[in-house]
C-alpha positions in Angstrom: -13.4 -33.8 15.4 -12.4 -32.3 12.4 -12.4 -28.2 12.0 -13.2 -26.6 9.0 -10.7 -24.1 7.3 -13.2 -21.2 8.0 -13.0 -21.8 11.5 -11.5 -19.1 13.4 -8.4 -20.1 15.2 -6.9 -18.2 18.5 -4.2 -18.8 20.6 -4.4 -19.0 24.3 -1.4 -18.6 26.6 -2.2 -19.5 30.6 0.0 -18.2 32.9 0.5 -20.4 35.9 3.1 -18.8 38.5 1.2 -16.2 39.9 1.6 -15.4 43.3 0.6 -11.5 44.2 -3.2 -11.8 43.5 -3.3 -9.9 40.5 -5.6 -10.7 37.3 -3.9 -10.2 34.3 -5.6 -10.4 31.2 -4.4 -9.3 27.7 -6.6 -10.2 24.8 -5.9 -9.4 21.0 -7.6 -10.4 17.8 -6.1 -13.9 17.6 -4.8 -14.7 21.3 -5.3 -14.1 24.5 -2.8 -14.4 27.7 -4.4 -15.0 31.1 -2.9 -15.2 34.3 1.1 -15.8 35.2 3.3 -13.3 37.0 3.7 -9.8 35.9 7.2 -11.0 34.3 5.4 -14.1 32.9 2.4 -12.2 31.4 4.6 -9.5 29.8 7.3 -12.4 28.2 4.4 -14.4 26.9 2.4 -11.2 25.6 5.9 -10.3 23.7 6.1 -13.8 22.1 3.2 -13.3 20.9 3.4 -10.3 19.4 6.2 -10.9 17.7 5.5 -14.3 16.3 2.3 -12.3 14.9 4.2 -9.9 13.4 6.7 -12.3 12.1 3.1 -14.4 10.3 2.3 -10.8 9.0 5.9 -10.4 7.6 5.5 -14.2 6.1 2.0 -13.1 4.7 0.6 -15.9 6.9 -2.2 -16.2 9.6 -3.6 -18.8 12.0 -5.3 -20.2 9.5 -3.1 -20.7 7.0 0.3 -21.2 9.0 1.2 -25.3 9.6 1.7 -26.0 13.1 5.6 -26.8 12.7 5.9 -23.1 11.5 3.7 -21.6 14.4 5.9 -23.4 16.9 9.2 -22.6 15.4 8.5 -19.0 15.4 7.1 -18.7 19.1 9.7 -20.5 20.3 12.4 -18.3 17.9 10.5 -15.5 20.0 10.5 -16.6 23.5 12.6 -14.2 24.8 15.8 -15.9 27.3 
């Protein structure tokens, strides 16, 4: 199935590792992060943010960024 370019496009990181009950949930206008370890959550939440920021910087968006790009810049901000 084909999207349109006026589809609205979101990014959704799932945390997998955690083990202390909590539910974490951090939603923004164009992802969300769900679930992981506190350390998990906040590292992916920071990627995130500044890959966003980076698209911003780039004058770019979900919807206009290619995939190649996207993935280059979240893993450029994945922090060590």
């Amino acid at each position: 199935m084909e999207q349109s370019d006026k589809t609205p496009k979101h990014l959704l990181g799932v945390g997998l590792d955690n083990q202390d009950g909590h539910k974490r949930i951090t939603r923004a206008e164009e992802f969300s992060i769900v679930g992981g370890s506190q350390e998990t959550h906040e590292k992916m939440t920071e990627t995130l943010v500044k890959t966003f920021e980076d698209l911003g910087t780039r004058g770019k968006n979900l919807q206009t960024v290619e995939r190649k790009e996207l993935a280059d810049l979240i893993n450029k901000n994945c922090p060590s």
